[in-house]
DSSP file (Angstrom, degrees, kcal/mol; ACC not computed):
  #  RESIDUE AA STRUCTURE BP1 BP2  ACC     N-H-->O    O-->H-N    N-H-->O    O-->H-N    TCO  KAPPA ALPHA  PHI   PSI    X-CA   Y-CA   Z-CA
    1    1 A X              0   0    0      0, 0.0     2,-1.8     0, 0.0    13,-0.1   0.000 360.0 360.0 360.0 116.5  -47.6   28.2    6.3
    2    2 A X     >  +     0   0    0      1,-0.1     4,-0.7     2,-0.1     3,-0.3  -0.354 360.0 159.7 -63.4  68.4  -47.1   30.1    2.9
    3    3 A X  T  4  +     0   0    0     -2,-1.8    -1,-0.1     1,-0.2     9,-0.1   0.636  54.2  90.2 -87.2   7.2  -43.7   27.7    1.3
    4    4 A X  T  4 S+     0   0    0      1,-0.2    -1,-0.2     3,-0.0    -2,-0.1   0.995  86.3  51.4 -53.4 -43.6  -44.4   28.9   -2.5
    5    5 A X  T  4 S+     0   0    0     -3,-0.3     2,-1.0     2,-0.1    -1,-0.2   0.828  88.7 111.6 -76.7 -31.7  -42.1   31.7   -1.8
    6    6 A X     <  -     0   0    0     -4,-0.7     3,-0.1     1,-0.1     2,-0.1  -0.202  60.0-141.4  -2.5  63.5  -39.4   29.3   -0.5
    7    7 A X    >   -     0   0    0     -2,-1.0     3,-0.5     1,-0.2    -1,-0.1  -0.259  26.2 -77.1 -94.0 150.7  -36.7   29.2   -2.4
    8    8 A X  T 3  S+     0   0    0      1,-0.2    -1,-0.2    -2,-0.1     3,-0.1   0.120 111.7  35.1 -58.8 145.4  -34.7   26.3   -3.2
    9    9 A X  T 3  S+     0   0    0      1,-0.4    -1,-0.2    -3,-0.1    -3,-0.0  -0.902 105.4  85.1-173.5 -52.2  -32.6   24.7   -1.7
   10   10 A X    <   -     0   0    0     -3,-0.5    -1,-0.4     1,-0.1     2,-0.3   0.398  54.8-157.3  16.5 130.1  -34.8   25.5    2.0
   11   11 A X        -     0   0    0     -3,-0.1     2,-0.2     2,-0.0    -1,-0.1  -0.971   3.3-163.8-135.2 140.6  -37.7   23.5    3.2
   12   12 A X        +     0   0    0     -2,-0.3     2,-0.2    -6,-0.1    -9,-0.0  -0.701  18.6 169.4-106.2 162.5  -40.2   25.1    5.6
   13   13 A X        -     0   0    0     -2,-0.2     2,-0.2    17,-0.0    16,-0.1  -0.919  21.0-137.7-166.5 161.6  -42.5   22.7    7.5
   14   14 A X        -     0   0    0     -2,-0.2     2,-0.4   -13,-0.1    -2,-0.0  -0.802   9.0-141.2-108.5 163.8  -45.0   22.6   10.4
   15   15 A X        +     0   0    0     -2,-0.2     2,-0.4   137,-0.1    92,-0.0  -0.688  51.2 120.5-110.4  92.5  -45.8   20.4   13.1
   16   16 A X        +     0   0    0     -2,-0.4     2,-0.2   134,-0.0    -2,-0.1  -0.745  33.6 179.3-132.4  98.3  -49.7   20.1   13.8
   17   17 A X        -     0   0    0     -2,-0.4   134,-1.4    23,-0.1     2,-0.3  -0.647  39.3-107.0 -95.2 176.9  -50.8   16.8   13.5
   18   18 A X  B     -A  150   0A   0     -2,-0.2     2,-0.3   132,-0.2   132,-0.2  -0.729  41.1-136.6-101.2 149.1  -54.4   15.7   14.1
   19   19 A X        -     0   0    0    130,-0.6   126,-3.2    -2,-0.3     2,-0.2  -0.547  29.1-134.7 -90.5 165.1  -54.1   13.8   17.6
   20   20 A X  E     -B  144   0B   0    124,-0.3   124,-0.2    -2,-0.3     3,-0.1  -0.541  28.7-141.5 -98.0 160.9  -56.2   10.2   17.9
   21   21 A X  E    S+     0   0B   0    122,-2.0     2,-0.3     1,-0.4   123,-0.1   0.518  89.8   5.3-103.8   0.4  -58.1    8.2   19.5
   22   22 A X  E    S+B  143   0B   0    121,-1.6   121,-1.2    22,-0.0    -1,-0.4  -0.855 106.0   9.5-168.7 154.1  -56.5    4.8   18.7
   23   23 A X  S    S-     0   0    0     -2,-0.3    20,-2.5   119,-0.2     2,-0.3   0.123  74.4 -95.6  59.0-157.3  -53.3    3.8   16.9
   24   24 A X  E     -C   42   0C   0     18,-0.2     2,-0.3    19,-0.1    18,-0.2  -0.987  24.9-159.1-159.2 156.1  -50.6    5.9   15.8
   25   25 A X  E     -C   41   0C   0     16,-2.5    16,-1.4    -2,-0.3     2,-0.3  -0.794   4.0-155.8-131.9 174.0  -49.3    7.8   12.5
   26   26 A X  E     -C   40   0C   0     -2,-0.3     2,-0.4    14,-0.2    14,-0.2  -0.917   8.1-170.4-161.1 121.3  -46.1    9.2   11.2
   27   27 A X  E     -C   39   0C   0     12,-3.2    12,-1.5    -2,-0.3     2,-0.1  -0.987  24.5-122.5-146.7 135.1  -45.4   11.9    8.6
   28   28 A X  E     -C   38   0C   0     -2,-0.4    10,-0.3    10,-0.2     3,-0.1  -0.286  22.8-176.6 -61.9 144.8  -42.5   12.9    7.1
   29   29 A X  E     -     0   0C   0      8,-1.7     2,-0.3     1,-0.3     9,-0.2   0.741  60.0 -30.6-124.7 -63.1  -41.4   16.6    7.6
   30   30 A X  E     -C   37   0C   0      7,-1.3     7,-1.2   -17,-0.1    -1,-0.3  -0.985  54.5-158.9-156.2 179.6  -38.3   16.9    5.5
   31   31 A X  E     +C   36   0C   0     -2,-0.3     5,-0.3     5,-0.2     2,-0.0  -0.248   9.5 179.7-175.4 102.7  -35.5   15.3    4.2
   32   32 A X        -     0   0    0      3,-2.2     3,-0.1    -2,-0.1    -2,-0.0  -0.019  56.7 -99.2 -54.1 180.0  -31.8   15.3    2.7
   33   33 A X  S    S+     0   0    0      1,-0.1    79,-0.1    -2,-0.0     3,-0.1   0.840 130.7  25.0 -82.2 -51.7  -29.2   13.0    1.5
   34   34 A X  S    S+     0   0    0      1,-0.2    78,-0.7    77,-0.1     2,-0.2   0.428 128.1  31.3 -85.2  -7.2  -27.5   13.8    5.7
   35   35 A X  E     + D   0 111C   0     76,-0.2    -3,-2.2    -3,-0.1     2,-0.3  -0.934  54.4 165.5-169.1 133.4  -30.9   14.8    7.7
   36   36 A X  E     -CD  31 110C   0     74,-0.9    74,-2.2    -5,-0.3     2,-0.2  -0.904  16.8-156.1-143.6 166.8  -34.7   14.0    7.7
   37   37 A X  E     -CD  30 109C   0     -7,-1.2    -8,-1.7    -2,-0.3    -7,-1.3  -0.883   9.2-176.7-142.6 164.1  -37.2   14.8   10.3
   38   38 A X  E     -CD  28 108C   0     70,-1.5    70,-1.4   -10,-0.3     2,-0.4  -0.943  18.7-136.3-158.7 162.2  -40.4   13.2   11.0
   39   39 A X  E     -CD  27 107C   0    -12,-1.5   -12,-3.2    -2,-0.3     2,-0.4  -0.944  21.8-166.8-138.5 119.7  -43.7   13.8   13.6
   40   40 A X  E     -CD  26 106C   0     66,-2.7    66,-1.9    -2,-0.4   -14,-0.2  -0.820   7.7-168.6-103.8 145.3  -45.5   10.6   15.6
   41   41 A X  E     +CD  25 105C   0    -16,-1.4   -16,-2.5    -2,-0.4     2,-0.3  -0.894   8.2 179.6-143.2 125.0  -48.3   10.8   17.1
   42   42 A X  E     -CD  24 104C   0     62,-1.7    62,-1.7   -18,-0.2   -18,-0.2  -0.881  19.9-173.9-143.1 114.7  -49.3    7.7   19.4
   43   43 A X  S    S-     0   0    0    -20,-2.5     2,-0.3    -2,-0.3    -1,-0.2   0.918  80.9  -7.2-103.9 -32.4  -52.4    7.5   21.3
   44   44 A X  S    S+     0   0    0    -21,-0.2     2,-0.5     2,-0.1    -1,-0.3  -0.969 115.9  13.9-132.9 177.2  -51.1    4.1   22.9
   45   45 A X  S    S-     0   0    0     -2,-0.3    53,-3.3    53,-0.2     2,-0.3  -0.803  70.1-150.4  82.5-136.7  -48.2    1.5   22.6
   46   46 A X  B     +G   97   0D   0     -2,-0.5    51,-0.2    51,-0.3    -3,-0.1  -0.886  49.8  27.2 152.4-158.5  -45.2    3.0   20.4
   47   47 A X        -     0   0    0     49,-0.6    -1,-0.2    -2,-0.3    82,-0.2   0.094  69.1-123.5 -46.9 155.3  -42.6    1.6   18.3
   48   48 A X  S    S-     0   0    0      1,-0.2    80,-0.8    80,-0.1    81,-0.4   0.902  77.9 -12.1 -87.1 -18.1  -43.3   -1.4   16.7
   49   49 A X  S    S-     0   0    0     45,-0.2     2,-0.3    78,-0.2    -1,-0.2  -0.905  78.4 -80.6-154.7 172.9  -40.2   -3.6   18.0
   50   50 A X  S    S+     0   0    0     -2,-0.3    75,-1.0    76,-0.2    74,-0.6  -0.738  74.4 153.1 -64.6 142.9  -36.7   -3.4   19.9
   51   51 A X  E     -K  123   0E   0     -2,-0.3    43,-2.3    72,-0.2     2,-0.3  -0.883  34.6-143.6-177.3 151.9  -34.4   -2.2   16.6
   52   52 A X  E     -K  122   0E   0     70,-1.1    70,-0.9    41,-0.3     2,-0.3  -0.885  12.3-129.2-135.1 120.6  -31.6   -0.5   15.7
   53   53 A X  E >   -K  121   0E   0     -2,-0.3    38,-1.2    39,-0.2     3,-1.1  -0.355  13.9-153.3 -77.4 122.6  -30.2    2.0   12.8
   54   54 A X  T 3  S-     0   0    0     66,-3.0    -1,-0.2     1,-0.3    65,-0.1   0.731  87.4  -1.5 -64.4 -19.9  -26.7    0.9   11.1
   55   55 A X  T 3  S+     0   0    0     65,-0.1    -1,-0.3    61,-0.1     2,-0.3  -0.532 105.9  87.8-147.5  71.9  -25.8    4.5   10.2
   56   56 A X    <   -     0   0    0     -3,-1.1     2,-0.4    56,-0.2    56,-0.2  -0.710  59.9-149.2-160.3 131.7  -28.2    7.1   11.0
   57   57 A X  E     -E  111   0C   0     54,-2.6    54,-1.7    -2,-0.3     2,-0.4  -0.935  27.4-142.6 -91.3 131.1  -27.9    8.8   14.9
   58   58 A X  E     -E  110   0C   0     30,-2.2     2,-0.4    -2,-0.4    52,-0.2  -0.992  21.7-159.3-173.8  97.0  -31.4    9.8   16.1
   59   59 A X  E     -E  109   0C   0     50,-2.5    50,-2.0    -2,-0.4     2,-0.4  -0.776  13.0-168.9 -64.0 113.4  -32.9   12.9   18.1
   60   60 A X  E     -EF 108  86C   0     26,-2.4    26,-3.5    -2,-0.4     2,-0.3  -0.998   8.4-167.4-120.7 120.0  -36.4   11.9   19.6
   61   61 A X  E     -EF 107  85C   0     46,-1.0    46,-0.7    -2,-0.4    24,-0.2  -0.757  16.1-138.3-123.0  52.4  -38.1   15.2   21.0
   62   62 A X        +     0   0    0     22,-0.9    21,-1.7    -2,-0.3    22,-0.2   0.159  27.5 169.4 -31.6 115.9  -41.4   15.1   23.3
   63   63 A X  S    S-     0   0    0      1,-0.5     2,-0.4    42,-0.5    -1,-0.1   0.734  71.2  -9.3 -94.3 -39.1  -43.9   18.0   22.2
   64   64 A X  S    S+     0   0    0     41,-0.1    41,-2.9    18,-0.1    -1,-0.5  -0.959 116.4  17.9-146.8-172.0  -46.4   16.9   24.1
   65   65 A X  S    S-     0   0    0     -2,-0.4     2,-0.4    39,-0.3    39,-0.1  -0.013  87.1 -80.5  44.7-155.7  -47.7   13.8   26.4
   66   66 A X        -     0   0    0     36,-0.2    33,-2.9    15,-0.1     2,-0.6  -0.813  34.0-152.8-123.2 135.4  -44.7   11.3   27.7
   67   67 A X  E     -IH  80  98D   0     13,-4.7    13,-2.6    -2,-0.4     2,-0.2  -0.879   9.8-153.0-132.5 154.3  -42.6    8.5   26.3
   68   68 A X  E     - H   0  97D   0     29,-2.2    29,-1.4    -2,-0.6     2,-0.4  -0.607  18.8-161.0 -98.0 175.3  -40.9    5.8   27.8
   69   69 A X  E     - H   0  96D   0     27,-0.3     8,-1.4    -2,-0.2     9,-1.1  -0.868  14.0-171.2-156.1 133.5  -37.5    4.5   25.5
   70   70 A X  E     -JH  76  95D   0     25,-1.0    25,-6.3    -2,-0.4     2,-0.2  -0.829  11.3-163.1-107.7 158.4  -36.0    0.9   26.1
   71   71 A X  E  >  -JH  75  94D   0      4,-1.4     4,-0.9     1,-0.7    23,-0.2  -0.744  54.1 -28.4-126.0 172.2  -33.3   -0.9   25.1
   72   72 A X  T >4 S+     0   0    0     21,-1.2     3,-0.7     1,-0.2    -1,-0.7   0.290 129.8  29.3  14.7 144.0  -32.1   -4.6   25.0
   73   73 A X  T 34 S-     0   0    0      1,-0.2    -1,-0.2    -3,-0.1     3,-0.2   0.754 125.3 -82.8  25.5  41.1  -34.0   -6.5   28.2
   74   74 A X  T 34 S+     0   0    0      1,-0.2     2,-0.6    -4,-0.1    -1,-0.2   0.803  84.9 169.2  63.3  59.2  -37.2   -4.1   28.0
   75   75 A X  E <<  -J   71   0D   0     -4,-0.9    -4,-1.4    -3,-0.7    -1,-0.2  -1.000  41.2-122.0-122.3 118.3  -34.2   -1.6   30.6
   76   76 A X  E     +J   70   0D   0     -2,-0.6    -6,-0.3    -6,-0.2     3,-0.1  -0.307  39.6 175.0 -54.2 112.5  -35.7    1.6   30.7
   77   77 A X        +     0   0    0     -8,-1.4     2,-0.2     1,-0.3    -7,-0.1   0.801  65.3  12.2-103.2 -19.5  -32.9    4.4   29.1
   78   78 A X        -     0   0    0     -9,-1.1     2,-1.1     2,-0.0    -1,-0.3  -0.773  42.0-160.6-145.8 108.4  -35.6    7.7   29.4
   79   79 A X        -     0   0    0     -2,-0.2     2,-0.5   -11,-0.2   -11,-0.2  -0.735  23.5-170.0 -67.7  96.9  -38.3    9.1   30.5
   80   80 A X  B     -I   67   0D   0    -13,-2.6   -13,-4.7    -2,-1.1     2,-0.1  -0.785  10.3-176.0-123.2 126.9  -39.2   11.7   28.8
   81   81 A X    >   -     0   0    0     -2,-0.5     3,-0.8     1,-0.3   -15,-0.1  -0.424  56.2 -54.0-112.3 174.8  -42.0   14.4   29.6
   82   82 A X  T 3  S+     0   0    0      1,-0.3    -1,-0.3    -2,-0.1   -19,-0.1  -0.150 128.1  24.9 -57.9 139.1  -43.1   17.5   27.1
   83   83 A X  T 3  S+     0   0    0    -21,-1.7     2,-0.4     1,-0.3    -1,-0.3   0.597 109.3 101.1 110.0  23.8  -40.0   19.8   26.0
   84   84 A X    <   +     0   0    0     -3,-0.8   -22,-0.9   -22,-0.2     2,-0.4  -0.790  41.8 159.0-115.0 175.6  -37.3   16.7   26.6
   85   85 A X  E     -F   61   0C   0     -2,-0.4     2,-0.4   -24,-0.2   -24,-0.3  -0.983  26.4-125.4 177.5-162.3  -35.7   14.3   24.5
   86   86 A X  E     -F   60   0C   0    -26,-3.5   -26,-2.4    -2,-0.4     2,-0.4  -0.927  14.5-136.3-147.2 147.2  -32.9   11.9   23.9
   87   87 A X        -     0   0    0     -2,-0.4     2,-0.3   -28,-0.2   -28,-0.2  -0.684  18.4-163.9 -98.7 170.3  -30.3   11.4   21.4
   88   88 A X        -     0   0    0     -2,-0.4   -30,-2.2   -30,-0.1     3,-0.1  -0.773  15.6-140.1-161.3 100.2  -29.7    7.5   20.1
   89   89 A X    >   -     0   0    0     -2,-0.3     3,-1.2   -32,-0.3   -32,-0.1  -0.197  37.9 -82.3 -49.9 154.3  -26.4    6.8   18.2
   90   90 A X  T 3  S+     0   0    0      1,-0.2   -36,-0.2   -33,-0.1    -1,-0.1  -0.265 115.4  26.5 -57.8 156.0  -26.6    4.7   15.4
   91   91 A X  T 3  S+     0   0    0    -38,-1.2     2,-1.0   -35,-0.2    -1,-0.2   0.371  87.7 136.4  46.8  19.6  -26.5    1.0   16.0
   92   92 A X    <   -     0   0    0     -3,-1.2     2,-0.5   -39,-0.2   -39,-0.2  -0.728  57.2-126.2 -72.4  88.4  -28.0    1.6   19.4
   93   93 A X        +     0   0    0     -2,-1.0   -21,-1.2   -41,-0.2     2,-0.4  -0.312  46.8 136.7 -27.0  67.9  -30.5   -0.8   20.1
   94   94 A X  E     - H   0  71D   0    -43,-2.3   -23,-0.2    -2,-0.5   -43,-0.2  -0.797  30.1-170.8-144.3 163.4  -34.2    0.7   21.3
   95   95 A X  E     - H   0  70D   0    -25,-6.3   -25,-1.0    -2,-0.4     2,-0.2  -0.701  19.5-160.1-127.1-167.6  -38.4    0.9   21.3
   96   96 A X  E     - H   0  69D   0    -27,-0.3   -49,-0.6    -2,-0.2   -27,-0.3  -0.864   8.9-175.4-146.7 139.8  -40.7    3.4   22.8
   97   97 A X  E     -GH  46  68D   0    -29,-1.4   -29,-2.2    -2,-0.2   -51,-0.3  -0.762  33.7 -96.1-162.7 154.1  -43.9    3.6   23.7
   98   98 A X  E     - H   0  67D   0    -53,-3.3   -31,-0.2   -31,-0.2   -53,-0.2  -0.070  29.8-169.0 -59.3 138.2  -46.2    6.3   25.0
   99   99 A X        +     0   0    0    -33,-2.9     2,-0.2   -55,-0.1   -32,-0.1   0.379  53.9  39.2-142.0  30.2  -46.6    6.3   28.6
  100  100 A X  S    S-     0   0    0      2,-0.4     4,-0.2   -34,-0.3    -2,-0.0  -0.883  95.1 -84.2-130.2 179.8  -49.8    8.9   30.2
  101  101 A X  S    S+     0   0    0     -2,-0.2     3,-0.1     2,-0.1    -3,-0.0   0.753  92.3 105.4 -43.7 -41.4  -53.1    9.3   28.7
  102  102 A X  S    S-     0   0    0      1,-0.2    -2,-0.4     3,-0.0     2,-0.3  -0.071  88.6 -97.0 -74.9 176.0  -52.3   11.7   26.4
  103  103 A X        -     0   0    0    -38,-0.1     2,-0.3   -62,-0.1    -1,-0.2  -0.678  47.5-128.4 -90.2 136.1  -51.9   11.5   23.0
  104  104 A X  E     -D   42   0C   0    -62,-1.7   -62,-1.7    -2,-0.3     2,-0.3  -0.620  26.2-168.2 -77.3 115.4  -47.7   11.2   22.8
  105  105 A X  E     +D   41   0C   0    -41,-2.9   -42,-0.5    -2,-0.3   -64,-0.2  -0.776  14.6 172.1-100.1 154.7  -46.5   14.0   20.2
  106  106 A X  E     -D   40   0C   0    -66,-1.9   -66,-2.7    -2,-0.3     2,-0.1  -0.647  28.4-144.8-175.1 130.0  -43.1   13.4   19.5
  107  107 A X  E     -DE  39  61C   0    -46,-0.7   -46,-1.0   -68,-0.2     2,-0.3  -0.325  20.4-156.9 -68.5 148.1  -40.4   15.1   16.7
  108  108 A X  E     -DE  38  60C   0    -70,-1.4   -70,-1.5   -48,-0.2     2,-0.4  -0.965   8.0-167.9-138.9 127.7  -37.8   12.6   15.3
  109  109 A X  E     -DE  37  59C   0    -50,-2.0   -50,-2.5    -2,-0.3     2,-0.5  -0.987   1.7-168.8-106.4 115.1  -34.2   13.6   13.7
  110  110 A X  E     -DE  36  58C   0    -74,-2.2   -74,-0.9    -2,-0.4     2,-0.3  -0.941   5.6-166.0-107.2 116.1  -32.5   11.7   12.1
  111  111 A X  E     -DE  35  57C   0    -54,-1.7   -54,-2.6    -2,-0.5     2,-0.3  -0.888  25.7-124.1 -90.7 139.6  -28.4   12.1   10.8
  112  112 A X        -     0   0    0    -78,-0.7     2,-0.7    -2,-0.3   -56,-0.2  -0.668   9.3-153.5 -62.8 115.9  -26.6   10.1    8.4
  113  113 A X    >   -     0   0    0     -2,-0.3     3,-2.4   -58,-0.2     4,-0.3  -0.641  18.0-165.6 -66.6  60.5  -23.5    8.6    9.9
  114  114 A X  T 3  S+     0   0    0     -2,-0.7     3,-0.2     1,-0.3    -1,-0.1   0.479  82.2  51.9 -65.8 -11.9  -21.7    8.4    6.2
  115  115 A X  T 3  S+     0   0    0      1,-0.2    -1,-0.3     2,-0.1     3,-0.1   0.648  95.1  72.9 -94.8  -5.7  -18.6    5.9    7.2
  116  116 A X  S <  S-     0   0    0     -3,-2.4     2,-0.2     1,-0.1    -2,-0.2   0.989 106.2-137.3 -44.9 -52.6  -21.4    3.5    8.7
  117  117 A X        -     0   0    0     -4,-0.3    -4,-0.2    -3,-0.2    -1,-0.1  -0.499  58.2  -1.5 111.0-176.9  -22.1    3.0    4.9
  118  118 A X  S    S-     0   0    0     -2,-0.2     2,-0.4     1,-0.1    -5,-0.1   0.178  88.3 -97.4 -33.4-174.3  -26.0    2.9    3.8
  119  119 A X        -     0   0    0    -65,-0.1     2,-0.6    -7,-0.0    -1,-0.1  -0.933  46.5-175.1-116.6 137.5  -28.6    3.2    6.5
  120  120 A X        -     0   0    0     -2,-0.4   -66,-3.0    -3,-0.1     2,-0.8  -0.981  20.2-145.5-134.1 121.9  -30.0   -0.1    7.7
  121  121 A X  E     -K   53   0E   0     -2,-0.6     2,-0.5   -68,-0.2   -68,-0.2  -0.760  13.5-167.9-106.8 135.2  -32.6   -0.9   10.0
  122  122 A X  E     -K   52   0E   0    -70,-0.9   -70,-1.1    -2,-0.8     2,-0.8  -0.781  12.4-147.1-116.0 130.7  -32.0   -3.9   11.8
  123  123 A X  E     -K   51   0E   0     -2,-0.5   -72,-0.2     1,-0.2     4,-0.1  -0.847   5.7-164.4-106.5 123.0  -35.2   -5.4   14.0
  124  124 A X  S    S+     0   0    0     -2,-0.8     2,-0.2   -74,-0.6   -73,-0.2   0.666  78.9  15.6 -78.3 -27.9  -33.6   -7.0   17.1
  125  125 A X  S    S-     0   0    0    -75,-1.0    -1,-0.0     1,-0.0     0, 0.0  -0.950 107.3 -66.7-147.2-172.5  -37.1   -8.8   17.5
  126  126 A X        -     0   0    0     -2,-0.2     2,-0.5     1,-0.2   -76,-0.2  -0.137  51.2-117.0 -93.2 171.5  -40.2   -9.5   15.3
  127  127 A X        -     0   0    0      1,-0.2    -1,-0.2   -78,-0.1   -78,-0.2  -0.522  25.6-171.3 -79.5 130.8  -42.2   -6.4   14.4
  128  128 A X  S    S+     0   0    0    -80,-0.8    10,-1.4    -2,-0.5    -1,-0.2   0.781  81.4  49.8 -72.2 -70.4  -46.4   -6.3   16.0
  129  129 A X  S    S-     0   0    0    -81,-0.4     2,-0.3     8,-0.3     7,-0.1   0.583  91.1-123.4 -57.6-115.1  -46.9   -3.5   14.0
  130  130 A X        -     0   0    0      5,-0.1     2,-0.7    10,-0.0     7,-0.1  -0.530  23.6-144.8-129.3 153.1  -46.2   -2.7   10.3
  131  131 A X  B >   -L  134   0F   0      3,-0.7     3,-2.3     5,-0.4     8,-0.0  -0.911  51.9 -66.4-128.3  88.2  -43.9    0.5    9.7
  132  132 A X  T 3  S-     0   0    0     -2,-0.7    -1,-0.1     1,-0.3     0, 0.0  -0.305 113.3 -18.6  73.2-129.4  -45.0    2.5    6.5
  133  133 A X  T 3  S+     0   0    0     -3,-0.1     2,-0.3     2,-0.1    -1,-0.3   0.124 108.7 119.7-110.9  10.0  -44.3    0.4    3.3
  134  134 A X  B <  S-L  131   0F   0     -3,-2.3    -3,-0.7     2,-0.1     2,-0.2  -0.672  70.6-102.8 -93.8 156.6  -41.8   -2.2    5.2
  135  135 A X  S    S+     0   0    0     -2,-0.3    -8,-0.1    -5,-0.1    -1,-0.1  -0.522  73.4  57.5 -49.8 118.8  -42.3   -5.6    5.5
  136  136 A X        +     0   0    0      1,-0.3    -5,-0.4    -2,-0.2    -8,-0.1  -0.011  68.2  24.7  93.8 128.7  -43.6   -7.2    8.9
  137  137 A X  S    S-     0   0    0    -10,-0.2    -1,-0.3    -7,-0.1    -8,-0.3   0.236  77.9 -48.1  72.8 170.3  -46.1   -7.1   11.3
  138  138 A X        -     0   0    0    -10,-1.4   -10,-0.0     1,-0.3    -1,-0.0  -0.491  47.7-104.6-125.0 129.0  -49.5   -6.2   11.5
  139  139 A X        -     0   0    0     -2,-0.2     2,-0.3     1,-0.1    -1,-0.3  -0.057  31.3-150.7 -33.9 158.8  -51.7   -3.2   10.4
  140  140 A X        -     0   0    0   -116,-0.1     2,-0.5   -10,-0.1    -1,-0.1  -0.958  17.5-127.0-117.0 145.7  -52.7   -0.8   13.3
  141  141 A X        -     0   0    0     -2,-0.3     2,-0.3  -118,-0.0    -2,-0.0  -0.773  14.3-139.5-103.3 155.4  -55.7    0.8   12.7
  142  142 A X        -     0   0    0     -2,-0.5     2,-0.3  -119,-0.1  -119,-0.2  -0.699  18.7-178.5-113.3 152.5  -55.8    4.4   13.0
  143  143 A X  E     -B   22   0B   0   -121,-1.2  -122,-2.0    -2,-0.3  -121,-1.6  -0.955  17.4-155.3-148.7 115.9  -59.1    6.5   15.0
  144  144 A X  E     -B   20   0B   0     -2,-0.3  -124,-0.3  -124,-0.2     2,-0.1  -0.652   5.7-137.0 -97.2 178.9  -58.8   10.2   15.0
  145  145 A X        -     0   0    0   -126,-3.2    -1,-0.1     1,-0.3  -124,-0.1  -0.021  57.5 -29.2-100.2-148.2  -60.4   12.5   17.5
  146  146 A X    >   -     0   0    0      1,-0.2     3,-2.0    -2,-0.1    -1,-0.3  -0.050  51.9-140.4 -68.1 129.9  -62.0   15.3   17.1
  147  147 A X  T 3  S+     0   0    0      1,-0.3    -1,-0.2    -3,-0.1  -128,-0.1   0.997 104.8  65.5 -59.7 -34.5  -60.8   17.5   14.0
  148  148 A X  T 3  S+     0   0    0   -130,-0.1     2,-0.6     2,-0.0    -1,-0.3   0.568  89.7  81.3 -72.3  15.8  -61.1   20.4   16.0
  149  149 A X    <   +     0   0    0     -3,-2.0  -130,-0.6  -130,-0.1     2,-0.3  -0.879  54.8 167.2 -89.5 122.1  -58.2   19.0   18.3
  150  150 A X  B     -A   18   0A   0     -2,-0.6  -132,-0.2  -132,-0.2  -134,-0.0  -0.948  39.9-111.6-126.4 143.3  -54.9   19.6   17.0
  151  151 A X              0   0    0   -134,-1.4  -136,-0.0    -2,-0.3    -1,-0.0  -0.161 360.0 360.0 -71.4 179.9  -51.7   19.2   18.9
  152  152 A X              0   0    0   -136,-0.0    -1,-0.1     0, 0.0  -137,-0.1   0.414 360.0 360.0-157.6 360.0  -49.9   22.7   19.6
């Protein structure tokens, strides 16, 4: 995708990430002061803990394999198979985690609630994993597959 010619204010973006054989990645797509998007790809497991965001309401989007979403006492809120998804209000409590073989593509939107006040992520239990540059839990190591694999 050609974005020199883009003019501002506009962001263009793709989704192709390269899928894995282990672990999972996350890359930011775009993002305003009210709305960012992001793309996981998860070859197993999911989120790293149960958590919830103090202001920000959250569209999670299957492109391709399946994810499972809990809330509070591991209780199952979706199942969600390619072309579905689920909204999650802010302070809503939930994890994820991939649930067939394939590698779990899945779009993330996020909105800024603005009378919530700043965005806060609150971890309802301790992290396993480590999340980008925040504090907690344990690298995952990441194994891609094949380059020539790409989601679509």
């Amino acid at each position: 995708m050609d974005t020199s010619s883009t003019p501002s204010p506009f962001q263009t973006f793709a989704v192709a990430p390269q899928l894995l054989k282990h672990g999972k990645t996350s890359t930011r797509l775009v993002r305003t002061d009210h709305l960012n998007s992001g793309v996981q790809v998860v070859a197993e497991g999911g989120e790293t803990n149960l958590h919830a965001h103090s202001s920000q309401d959250e569209i999670w989007f299957v492109l391709s394999g399946s994810a499972t979403f809990y809330t509070t006492g591991d209780q199952v809120v979706a199942s969600l198979g390619k072309h579905e998804g689920l909204l999650i209000p802010h302070e809503a409590p939930y994890w994820f985690e991939s649930s067939s073989d394939e590698n779990l593509v899945i779009l993330r939107f996020g909105a800024a609630v603005p009378e919530a006040g700043p965005d806060r992520r609150s971890d309802v239990q301790e992290r396993k994993w480590a999340v980008s540059s925040e504090a907690g839990g344990a690298r995952r190591e990441v194994e891609y597959a094949d380059a020539s694999s790409e989601a679509r």
